[in-house]
N, C-alpha and C positions, 0 to 999 in steps of 0.2 A: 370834446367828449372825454370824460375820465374814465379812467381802468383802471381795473383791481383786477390783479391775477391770481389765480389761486392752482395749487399744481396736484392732481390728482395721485395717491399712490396705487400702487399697483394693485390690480381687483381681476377675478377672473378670468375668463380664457382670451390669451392673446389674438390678436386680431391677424388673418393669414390663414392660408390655406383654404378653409370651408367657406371661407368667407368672398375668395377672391371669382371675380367674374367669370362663367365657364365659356367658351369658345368654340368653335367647331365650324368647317368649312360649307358645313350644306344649312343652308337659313333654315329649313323646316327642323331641323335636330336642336339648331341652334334656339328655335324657340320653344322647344317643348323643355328640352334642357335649363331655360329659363323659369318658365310658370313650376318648373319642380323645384328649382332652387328659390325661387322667392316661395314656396310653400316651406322648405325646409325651415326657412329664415324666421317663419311667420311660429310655426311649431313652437323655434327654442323660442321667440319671443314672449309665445302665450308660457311654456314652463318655466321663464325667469320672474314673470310677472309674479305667477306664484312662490316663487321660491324653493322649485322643487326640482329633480335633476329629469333631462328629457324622455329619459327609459319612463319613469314614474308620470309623467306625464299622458306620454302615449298610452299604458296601460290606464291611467286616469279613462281618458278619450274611447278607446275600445269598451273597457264597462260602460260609460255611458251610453255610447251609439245602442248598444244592445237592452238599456233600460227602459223599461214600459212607460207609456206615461203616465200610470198610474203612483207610482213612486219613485218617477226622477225626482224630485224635489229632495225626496229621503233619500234617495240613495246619493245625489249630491252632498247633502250633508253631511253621509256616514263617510265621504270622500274628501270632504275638507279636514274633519275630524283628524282622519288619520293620517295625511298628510301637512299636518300644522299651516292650513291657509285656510280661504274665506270660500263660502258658497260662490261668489263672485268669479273667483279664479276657477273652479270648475266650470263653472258659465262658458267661459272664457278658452279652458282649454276644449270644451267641445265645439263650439264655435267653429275656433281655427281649425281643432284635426277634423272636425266630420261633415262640416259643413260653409267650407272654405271661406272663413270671416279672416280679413285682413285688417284687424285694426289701428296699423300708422296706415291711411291714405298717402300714397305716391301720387302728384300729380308733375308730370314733366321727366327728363334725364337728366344725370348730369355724373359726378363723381359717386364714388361707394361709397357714401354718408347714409341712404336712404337706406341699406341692405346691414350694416352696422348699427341702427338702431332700432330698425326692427329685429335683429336677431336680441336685441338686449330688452326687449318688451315696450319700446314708448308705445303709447297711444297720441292719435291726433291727427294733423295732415303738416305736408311737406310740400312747398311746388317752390322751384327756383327762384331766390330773390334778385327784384328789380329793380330796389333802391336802389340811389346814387351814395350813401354815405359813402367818403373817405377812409373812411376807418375799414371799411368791412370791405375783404378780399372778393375776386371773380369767382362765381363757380357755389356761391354761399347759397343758404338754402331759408325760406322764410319757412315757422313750423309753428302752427297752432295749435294749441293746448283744445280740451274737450272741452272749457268753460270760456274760450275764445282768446284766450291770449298770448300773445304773439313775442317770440324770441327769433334770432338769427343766430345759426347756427352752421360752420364753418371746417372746414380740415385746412391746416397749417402747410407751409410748401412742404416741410420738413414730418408728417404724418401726426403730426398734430389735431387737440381739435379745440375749439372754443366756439363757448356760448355769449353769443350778445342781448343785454335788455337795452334797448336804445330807448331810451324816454326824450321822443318831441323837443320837450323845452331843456332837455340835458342834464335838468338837474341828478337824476337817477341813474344816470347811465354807466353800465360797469359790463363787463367781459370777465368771465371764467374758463380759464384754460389748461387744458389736461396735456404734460408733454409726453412725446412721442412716443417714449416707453411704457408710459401707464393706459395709452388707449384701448379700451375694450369694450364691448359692447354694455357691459354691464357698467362702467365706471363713465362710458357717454352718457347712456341713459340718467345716471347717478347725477351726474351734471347739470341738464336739463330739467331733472325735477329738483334740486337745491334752487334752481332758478325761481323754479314757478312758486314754490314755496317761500322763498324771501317776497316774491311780489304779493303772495297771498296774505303771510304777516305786516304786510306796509299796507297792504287794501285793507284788512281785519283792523289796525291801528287808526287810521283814518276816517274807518266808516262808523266804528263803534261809539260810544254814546262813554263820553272819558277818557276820548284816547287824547295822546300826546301830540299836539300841533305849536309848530314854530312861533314861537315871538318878539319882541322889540332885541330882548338882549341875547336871549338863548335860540340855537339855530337847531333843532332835529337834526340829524343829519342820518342814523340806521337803527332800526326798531330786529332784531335777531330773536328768533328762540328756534334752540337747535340740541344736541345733543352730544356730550363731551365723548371723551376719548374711551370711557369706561360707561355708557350709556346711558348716563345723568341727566337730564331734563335741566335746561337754562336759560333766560330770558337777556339781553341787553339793551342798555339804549345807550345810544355815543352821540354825544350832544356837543356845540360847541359855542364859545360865549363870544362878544364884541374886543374882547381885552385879548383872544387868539389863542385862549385853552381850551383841552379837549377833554371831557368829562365822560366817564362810563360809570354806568350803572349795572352790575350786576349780578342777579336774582338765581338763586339756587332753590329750586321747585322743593327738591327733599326736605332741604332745612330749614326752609321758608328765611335766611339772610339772604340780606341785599349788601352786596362791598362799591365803594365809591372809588374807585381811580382817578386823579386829576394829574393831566401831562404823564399819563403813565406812572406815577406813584400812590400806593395804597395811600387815602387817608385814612384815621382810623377817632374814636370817640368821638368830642364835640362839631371837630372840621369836618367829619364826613359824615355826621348829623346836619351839618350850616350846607355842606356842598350840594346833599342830596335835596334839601329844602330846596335852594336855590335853582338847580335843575328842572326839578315838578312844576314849580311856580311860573319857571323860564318859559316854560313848554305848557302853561294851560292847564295845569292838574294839581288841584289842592285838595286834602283833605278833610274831611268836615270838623275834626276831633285834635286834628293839630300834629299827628301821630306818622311821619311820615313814613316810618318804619315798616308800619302796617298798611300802609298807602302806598305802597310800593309792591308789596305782595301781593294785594288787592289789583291792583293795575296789570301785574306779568301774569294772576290767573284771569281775569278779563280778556287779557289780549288771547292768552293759548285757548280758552274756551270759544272764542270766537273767531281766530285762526282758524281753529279746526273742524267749523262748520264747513269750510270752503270743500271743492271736492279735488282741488291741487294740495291738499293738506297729505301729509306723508298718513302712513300706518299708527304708527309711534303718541303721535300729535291727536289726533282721534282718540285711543284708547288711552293714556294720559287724560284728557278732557272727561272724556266718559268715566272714568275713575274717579275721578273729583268732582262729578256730577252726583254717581252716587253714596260720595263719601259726606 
């Protein structure tokens, strides 16, 4: 199984204190004390989801409970409105505070993984994994996404945490791991859905009608569109040939250029016109005019338009697409 680690920085409220299991000698306390902490947990979930703070939240929730239902729907909206989120997220924080919707499913016990991501807003269900992989520690947890797909996902001896995609025939298989310092609920969650989102971009690349699929001399090996350091839209593909070089391609959504990497150095003019030919070809993707330049652009808005159909697609990835829908 191969692994790629990748190390989270610090995001959010550190994990401890609110978070840690409450206790008490007489069982009846000790389970009321629980259904109110797994509600607390469920609360900050539903106000991370939206991205708003848990005071604003609750007040969200309260005007709701009290709205008619002749104009929830409006008053929902004048609710997203003014809180910079989606009618969705109101859905959602009523739900949780009014009408006790928990949405990560817990099925089973085990470690505080289950109580750590729902305070950071996943959605989906959780029940303890039963694999035998080698790789993956005791105590791990299988956790299904809403549109059925399945990660493992892990706390490290050392407070750690990592997400696994194990792909069957292993050619896919990679781990992202957050260390111990940077674990939060918000930057686990953060984790789990970069996951589902690369799986989203490799299922979008593979199912669409042009996408890039392996051949005799050119290998696929990761199809990426993610978002740089300063919140720029960008697409890659890192290919690799029979000769043992590894070729990247990539695509800057703004500027609409594509840059060619080979063995990790810029090519630049005719070599990284001949490289990037060579790659497209490698992998199944020609274009009809000869123009690979433009064939390449064509290709990273293809994939994010169809990326972002999925319902694992981030925020960002959507409205990007919708933008270029109607532009």
């Amino acid at each position: 199984m191969s692994t790629d680690t990748t190390n989270r920085q610090p995001k959010g409220i550190p994990v401890g204190g609110q978070f840690a299991a409450t206790t008490h000698s007489d069982p009846e306390v000790r389970l009321q004390v629980s259904a109110e902490h797994r509600s607390a947990l469920a609360e900050m979930g539903a106000a991370s989801r939206a991205g708003i703070s848990h005071t604003s939240a609750t007040y969200v929730a309260t005007l709701m409970k009290n709205s008619p239902a002749a104009v929830w729907d409006e008053n929902a909206a004048t609710l997203a409105a003014a809180n910079g989120c989606t009618v969705d997220d109101i859905r959602s924080i009523d739900a949780v505070f009014n009408r006790g919707e928990r949405p990560l499913e817990v099925t089973g016990s085990g470690d505080d993984l289950p109580d750590l991501l729902t305070a950071g807003g996943l959605t989906g269900h959780l029940t303890p994994y039963t694999g035998s992989h080698p790789d993956i520690p005791d105590k791990a947890w299988t956790y299904t996404s809403g549109t059925g797909r399945e990660l493992i996902l892990s706390r490290t001896e050392d407070g750690g945490f990592t997400v696994w995609n194990d792909d069957p025939d292993e050619d896919y298989s990679f781990s992202v791991e957050t260390m111990p310092g940077d674990v939060t609920p918000e930057s686990s969650v953060e984790s789990v859905q970069d996951v589902l989102w690369n799986r989203a971009v490799t299922d979008a690349n593979y199912n669409m009608t042009g996408g890039l699929q392996s051949g005799d001399f050119y290998e696929l090996r990761e199809v990426t569109l993610d978002k740089d350091s300063e919140g720029n839209t960008f697409g890659e593909v890192l290919a690799s040939n029979e000769d043992g070089m590894w070729t990247t391609l990539h695509h800057d959504f703004a500027t609409g250029a594509t840059t060619v990497d080979r063995d990790n150095e810029r090519l630049e003019g005719a070599a990284a016109d001949w490289e990037m030919a060579a790659v497209f070809e490698g992998l199944h993707s020609e274009p009809s005019d000869g123009d690979f330049n433009v064939h390449a652009k064509n290709v990273f808005a293809g994939l994010l338009a169809e990326a972002a159909k999925d319902p694992d697609a981030p925020r960002w990835a959507a409205r990007h697409a919708d933008k270029d829908d109607r532009s």
